[in-house]
Backbone bond lengths (Angstrom), bond angles and torsions (degrees), N, CA, C in turn:
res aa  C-N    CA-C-N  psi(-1)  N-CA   C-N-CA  omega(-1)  CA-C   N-CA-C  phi
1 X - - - 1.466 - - 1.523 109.48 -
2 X 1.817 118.45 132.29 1.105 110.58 175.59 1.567 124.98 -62.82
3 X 1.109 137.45 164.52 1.323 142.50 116.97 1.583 102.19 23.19
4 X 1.687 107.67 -92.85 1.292 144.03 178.71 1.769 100.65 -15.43
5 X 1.787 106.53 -86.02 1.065 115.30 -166.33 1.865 118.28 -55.10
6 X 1.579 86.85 -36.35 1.513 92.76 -171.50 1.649 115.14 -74.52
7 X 1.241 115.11 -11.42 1.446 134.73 150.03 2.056 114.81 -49.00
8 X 1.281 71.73 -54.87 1.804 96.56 -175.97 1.558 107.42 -53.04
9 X 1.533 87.70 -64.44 1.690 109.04 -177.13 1.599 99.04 -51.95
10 X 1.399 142.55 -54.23 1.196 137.25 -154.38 1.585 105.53 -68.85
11 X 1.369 113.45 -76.54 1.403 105.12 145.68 1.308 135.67 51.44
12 X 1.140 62.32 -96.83 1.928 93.24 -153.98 2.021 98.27 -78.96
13 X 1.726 106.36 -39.63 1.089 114.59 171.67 1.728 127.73 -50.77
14 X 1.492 97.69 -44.44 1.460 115.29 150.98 1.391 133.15 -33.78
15 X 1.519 86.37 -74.80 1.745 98.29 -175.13 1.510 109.85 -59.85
16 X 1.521 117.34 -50.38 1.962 117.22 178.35 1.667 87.58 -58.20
17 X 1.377 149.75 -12.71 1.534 117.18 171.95 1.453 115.04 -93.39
18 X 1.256 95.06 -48.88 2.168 88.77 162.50 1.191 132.81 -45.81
19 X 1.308 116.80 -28.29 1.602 128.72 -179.39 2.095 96.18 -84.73
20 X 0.957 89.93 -58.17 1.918 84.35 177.01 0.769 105.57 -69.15
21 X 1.817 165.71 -53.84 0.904 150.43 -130.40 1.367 109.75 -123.71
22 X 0.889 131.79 0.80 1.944 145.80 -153.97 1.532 117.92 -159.65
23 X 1.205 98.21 -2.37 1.697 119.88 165.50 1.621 111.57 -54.85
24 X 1.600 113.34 -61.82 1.775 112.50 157.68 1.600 125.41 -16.48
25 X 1.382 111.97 -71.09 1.651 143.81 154.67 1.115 117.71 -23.35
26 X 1.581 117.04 -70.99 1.325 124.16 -169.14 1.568 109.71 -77.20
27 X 1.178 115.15 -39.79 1.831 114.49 158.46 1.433 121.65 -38.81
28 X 1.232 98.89 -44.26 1.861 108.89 -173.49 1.396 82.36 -85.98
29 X 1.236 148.37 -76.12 1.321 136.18 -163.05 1.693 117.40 -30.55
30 X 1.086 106.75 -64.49 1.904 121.08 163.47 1.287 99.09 -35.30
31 X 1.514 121.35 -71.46 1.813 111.81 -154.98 1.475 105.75 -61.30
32 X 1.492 113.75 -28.51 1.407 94.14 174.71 1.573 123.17 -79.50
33 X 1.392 111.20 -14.93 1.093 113.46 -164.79 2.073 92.50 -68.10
34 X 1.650 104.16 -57.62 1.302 106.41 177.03 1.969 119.45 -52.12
35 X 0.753 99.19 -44.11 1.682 101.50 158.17 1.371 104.10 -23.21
36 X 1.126 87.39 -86.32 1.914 119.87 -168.30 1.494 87.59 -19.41
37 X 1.695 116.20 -81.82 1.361 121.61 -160.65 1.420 112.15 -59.82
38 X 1.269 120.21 -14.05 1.995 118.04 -171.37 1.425 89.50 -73.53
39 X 1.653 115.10 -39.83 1.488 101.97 -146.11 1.676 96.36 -121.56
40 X 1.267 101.37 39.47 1.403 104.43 166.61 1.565 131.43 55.10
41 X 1.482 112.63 11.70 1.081 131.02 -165.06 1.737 104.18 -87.10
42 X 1.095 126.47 156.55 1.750 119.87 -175.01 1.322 109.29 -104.17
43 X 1.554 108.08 140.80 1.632 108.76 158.07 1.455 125.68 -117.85
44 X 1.707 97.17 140.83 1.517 90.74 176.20 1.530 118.67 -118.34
45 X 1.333 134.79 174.27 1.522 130.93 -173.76 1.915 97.97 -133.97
46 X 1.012 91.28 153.84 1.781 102.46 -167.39 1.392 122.14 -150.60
47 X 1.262 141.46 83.82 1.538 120.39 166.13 1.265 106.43 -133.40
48 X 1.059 112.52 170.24 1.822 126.59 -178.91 1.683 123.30 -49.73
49 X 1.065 150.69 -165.17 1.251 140.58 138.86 1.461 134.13 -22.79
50 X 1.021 165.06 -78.86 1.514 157.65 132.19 1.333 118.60 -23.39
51 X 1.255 101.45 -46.18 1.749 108.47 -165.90 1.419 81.86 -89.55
52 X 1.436 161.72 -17.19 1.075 154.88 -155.15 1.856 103.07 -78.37
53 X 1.747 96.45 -22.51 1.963 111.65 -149.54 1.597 104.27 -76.52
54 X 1.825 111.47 -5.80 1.107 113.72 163.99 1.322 115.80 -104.32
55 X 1.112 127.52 5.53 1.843 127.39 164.83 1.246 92.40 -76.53
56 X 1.826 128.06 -59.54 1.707 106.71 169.25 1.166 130.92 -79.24
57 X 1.168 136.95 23.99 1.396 139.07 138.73 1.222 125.49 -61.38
58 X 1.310 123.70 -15.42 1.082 136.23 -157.93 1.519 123.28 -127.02
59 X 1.545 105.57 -12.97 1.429 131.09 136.66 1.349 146.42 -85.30
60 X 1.456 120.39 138.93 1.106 143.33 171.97 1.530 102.26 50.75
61 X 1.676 104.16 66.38 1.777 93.83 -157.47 2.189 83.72 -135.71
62 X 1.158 91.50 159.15 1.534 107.40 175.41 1.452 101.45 -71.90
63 X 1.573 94.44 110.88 1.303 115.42 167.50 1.484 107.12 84.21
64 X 1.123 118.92 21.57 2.338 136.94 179.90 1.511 79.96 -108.70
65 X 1.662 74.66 144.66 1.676 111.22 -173.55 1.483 91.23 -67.07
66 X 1.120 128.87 134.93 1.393 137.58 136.01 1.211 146.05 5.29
67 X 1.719 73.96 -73.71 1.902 96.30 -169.37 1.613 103.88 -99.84
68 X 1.339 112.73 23.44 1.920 117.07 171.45 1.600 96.24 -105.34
69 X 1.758 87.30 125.33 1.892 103.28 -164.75 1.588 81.79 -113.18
70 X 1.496 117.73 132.56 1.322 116.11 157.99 1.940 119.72 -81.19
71 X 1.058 110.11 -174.12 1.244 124.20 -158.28 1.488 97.81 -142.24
72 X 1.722 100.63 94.83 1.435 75.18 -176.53 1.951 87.98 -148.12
73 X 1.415 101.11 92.04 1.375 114.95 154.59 1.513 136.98 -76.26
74 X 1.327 102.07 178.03 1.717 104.74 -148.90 1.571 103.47 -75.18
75 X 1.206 115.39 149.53 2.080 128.73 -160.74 1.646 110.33 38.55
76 X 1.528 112.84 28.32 1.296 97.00 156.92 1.524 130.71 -118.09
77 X 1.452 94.31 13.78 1.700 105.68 -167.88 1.663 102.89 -126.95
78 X 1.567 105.90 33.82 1.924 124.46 158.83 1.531 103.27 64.64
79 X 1.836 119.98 26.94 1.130 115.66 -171.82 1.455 110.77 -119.87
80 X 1.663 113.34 32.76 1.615 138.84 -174.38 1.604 85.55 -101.15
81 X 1.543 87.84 168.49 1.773 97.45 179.51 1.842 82.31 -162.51
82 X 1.116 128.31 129.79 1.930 126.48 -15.03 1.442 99.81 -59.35
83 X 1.678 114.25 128.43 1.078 116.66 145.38 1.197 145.49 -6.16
84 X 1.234 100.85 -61.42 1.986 120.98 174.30 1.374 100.73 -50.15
85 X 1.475 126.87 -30.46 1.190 129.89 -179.45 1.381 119.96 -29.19
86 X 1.903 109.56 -65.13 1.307 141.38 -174.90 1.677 102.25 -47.36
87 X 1.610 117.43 -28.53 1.138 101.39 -164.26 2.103 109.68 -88.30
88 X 1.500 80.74 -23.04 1.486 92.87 -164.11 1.939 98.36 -76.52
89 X 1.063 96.74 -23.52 2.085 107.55 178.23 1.084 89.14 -60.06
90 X 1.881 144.65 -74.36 1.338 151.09 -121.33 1.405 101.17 -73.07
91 X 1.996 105.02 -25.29 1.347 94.52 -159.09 1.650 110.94 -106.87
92 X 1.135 104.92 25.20 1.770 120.85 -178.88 1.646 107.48 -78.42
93 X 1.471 96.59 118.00 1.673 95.44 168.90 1.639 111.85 -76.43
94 X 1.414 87.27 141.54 1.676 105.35 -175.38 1.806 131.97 82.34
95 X 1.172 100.09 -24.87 1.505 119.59 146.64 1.579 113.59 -21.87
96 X 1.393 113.28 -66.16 1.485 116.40 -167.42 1.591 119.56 -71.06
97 X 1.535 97.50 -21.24 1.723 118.69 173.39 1.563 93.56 -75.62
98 X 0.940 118.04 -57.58 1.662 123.19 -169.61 1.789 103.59 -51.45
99 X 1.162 133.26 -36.57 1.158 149.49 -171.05 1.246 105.24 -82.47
100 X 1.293 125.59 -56.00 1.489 136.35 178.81 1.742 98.67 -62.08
101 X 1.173 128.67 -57.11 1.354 118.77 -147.60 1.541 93.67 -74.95
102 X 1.283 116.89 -13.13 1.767 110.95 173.28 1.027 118.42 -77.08
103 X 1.356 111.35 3.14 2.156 107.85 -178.93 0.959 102.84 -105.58
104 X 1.344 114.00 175.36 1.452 120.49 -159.40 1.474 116.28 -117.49
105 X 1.375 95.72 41.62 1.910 110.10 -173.90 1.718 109.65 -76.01
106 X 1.189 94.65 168.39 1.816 113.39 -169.95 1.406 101.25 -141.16
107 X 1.330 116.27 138.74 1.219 116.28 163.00 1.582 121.08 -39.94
108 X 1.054 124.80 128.78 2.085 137.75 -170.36 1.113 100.26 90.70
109 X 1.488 141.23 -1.78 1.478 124.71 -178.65 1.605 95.59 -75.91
110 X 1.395 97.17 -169.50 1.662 96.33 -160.33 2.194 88.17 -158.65
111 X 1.732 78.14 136.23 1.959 86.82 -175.23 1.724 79.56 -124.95
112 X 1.533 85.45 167.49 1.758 113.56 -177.64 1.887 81.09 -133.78
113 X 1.705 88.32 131.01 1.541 89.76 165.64 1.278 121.76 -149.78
114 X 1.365 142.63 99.92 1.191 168.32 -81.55 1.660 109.30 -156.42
115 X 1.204 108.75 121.51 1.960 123.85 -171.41 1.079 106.68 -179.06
116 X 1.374 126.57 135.38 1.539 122.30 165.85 1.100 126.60 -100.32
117 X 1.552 110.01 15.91 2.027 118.14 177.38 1.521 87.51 -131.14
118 X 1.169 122.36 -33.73 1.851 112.30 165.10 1.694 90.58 68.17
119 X 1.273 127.51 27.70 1.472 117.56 -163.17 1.736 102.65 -117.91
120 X 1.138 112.64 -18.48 1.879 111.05 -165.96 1.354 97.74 -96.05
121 X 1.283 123.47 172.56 1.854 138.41 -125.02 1.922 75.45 -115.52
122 X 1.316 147.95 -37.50 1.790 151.11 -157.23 1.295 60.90 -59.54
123 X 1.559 110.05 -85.74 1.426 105.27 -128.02 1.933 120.62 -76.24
124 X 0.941 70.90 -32.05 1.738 79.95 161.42 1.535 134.60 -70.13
125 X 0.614 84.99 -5.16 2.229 112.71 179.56 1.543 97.11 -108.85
126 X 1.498 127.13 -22.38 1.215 130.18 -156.97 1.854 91.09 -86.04
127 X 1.144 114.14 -69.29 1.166 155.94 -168.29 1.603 108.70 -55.03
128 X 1.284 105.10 -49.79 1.864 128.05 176.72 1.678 92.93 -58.62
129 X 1.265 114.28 -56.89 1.643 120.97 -148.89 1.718 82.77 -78.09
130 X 1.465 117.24 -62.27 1.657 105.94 -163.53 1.689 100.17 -57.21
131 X 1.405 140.84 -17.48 1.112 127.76 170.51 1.533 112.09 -67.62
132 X 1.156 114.28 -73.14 1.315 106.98 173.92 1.744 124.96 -34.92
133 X 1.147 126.87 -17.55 1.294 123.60 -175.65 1.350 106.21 -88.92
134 X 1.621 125.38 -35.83 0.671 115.90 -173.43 1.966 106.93 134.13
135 X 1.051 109.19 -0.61 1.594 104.77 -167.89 1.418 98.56 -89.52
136 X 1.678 114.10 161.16 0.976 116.33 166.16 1.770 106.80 -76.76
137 X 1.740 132.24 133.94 0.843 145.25 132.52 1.359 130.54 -50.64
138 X 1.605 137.22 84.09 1.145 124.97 143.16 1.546 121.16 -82.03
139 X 1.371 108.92 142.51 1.765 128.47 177.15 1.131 118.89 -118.07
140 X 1.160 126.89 114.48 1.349 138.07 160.46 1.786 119.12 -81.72
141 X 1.480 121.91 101.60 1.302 111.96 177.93 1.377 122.38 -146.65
142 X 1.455 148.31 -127.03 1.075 150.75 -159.97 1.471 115.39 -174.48
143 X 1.413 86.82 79.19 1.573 82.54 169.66 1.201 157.56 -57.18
144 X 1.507 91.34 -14.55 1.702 118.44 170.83 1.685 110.19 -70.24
145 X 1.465 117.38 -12.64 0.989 122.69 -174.49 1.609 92.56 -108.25
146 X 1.237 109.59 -74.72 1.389 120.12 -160.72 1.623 119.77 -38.76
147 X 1.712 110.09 -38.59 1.519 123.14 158.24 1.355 131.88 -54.83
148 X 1.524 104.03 1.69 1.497 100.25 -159.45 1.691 103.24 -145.25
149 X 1.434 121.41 18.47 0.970 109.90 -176.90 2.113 92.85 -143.56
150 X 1.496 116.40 168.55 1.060 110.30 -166.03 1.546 109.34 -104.75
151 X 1.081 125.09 138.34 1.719 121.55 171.15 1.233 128.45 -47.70
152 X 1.444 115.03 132.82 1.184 127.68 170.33 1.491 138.46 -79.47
153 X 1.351 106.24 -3.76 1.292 140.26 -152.05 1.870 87.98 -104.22
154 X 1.451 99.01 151.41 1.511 88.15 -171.93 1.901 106.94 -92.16
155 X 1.300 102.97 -7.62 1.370 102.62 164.89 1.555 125.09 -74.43
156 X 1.089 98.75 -30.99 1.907 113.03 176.89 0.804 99.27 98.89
157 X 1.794 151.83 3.95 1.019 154.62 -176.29 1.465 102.05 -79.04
158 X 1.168 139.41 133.46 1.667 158.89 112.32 1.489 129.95 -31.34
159 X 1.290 107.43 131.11 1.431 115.41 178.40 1.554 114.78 -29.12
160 X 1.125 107.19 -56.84 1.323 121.24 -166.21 1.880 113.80 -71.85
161 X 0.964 87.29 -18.62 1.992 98.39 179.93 1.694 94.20 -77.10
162 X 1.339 133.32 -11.68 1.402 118.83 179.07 1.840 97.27 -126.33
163 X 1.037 133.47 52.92 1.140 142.69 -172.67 1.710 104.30 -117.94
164 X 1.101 114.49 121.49 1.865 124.90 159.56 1.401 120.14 -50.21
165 X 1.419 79.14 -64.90 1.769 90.00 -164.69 2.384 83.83 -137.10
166 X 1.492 96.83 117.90 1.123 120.51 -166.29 1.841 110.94 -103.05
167 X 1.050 127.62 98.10 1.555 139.61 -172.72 1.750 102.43 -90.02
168 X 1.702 127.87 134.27 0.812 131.66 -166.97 1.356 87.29 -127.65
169 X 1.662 115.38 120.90 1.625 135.60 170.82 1.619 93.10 -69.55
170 X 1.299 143.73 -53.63 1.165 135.87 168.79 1.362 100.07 99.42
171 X 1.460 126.48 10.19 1.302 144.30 -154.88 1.548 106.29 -82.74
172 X 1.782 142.92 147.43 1.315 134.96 -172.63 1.396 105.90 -72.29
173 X 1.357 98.64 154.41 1.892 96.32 -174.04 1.642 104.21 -54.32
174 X 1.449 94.12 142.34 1.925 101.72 168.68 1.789 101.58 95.67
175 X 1.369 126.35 -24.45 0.911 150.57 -171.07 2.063 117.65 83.43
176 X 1.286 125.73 -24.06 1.043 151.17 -125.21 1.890 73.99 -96.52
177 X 1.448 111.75 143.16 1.895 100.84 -178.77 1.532 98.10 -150.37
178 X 0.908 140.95 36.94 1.665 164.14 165.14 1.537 110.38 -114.52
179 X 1.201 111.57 108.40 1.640 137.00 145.11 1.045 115.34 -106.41
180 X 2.052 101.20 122.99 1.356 119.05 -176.13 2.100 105.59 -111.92
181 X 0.889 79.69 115.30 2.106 89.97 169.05 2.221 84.87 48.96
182 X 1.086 89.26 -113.46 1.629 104.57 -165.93 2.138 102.78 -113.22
183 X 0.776 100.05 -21.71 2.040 108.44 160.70 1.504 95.56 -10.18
184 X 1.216 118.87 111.55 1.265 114.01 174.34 1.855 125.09 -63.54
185 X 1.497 91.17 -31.67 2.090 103.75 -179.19 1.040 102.80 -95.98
186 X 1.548 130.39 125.71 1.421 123.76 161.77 1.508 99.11 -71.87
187 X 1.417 79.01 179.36 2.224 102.03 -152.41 1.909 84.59 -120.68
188 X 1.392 86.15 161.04 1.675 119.02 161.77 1.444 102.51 37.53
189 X 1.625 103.69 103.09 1.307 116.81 -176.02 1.932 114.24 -81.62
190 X 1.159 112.34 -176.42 1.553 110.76 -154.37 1.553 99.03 -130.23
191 X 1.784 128.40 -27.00 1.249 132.03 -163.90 1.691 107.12 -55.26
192 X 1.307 113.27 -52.42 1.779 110.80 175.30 1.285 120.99 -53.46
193 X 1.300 103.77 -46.19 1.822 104.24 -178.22 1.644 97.98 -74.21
194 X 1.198 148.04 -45.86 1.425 140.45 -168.73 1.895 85.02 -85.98
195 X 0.857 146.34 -95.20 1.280 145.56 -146.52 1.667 99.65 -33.93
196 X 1.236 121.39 -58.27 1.475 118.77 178.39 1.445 117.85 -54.65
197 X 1.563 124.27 -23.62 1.470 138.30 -149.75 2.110 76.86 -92.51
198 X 1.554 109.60 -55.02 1.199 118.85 -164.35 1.813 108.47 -56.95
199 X 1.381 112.22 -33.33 1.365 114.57 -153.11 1.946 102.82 -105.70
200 X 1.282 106.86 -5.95 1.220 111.79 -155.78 1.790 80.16 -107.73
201 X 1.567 121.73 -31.71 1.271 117.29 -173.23 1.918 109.72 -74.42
202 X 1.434 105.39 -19.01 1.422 115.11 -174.04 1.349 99.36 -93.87
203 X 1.222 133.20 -24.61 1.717 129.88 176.14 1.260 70.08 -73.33
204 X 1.746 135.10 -120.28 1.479 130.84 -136.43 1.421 119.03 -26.90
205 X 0.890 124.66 -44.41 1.927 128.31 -175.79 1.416 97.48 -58.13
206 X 1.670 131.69 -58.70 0.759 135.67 -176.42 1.805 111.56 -55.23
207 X 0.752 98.70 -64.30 2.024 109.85 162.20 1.548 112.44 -27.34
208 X 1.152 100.63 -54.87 1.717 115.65 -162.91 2.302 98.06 -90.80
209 X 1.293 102.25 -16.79 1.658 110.48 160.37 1.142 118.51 -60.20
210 X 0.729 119.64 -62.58 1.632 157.18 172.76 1.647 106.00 -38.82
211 X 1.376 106.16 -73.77 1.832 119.62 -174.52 1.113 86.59 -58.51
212 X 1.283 139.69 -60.32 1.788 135.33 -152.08 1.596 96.47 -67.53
213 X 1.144 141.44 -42.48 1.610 146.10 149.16 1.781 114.91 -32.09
214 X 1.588 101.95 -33.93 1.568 95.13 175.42 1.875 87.72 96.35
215 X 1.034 107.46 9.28 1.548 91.87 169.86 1.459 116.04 -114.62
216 X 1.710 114.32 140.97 1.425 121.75 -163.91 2.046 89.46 -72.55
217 X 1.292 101.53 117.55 1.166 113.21 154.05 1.849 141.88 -51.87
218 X 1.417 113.49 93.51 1.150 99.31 -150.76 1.704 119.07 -78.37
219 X 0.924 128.95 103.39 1.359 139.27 167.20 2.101 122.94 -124.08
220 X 1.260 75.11 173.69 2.071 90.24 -170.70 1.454 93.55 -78.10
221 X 1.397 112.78 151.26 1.538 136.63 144.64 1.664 99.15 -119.40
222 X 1.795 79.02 144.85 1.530 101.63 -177.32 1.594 108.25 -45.53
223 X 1.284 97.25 141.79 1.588 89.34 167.18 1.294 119.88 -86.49
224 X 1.423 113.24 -15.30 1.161 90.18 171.19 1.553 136.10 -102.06
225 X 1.090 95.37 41.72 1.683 108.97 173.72 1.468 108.12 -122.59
226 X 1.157 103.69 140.68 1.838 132.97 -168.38 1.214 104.57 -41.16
227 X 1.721 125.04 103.10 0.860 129.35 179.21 2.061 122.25 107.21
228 X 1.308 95.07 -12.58 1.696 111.64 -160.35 2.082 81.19 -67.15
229 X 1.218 130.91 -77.93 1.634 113.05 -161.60 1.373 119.09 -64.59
230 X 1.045 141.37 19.88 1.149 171.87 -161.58 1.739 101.35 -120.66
231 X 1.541 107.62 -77.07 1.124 95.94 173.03 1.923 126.99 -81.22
232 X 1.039 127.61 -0.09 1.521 155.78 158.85 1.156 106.17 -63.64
233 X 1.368 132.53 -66.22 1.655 143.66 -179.51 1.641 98.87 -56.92
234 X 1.235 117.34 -64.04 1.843 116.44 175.81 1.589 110.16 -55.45
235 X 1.417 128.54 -40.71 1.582 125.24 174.55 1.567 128.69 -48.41
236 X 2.010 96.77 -40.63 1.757 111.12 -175.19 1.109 85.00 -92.70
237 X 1.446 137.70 -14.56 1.850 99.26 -163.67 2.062 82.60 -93.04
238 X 0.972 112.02 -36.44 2.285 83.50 177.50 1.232 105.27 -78.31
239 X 1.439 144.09 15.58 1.443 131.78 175.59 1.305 97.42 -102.98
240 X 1.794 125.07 -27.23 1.282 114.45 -152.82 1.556 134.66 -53.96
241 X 1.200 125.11 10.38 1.373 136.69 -160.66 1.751 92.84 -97.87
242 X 1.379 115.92 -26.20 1.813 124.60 -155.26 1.990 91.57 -122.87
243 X 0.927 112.43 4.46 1.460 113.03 171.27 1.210 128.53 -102.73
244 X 1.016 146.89 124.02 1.423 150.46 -141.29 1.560 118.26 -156.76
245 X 1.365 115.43 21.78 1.221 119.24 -153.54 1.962 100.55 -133.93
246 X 1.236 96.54 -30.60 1.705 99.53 -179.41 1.361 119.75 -90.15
């Protein structure tokens, strides 16, 4: 079996276990998300460099909720040079408080926060502070990782130890799910394609919560189809109170 398929094959093995096994999770994840929007409350999305690529997945995207504002502060969105940089930022205590106290959250708003070692001091400082305020915490991570490696955080605490409602990527430790001959590192990791599959399935539920309520679900149409900024320009101007991004 190539590379290719066994990529394929992993996959797919993944995704049928997140959907069976994390289905509980991702339901509760949606109702709050639809909450959020009935009662006017804001959401935001947050992760580091890689794990960050599903906070913009999840923005300003055809057929993405609206009113989901990413979080995307300075060397954490892989746009530092040296590179290595991004890694040595993630792991600064108090950083993630510093980041948080610049948004413009309220007690009942609700963050999504996304890592697959859930182990460095950003995100865990991120997560600590939106608890204490009062937000709902959802986490997206990897427990295969997150169980098996030690905190970076000077409490020893883990992403996932301050999590509400806790989502398991189900992803191989390290994230990486390719073994080649005897290659000691497996290749081509799986967290973006399942993390987006995971977060994009909790925007729609939440969407489709919402319509069954009789409420217009707020999301993007393409712009570039006849009529899409037109209807985009009318969506942000009744969300604009929960938008924070334009």
């Amino acid at each position: 079996m190539s590379a290719i398929n066994t990529f394929y094959s992993r996959i797919t093995d993944i995704m049928s276990e997140v959907f069976t096994k994390e289905g509980e999770a991702i339901e509760k994840a949606a109702a709050v998300l639809a909450d959020a929007n009935k009662n006017k409350h804001s959401i935001f999305a947050f992760g580091c460099n890689h794990a960050g690529l599903i906070t913009l997945e999840l923005f300003y995207r055809t057929g993405g909720m609206v009113t989901i504002n990413p979080v995307r502060s300075p060397g954490m969105m892989l746009e530092v040079s040296p590179i290595t940089m991004s890694s040595e930022l993630e792991r600064i205590p108090d950083y993630g408080r510093v980041i948080f106290n610049g948004l413009p959250t309220k007690e009942g708003d609700v963050i999504i926060i996304h890592s697959v070692s859930g182990r460095n001091s950003v995100t865990v400082d991120m997560a600590k502070a939106a608890r204490e305020k009062g937000l709902t915490v959802i986490v997206v991570t990897n427990m295969n990782t997150a169980t098996t490696v030690t905190s970076r955080h000077p409490s020893g605490k883990m992403l996932h130890d301050f999590a509400d409602i806790l989502i398991d990527n189900h992803g191989d430790r390290g994230d990486a799910s390719v073994q080649i001959g005897d290659f000691p590192q497996k290749v081509a990791s799986t967290s973006t394609v399942i993390g987006a599959a995971i977060l994009n399935a909790v925007m729609a539920r939440a969407c489709e919560l919402l319509y069954e309520e009789g409420i217009e679900p707020p999301v993007f149409m393409s712009g570039n189809m006849d009529g899409g900024d037109a209807y985009n320009k009318r969506v942000i101007a009744e969300h604009a109170e929960n938008i924070f991004y334009m």
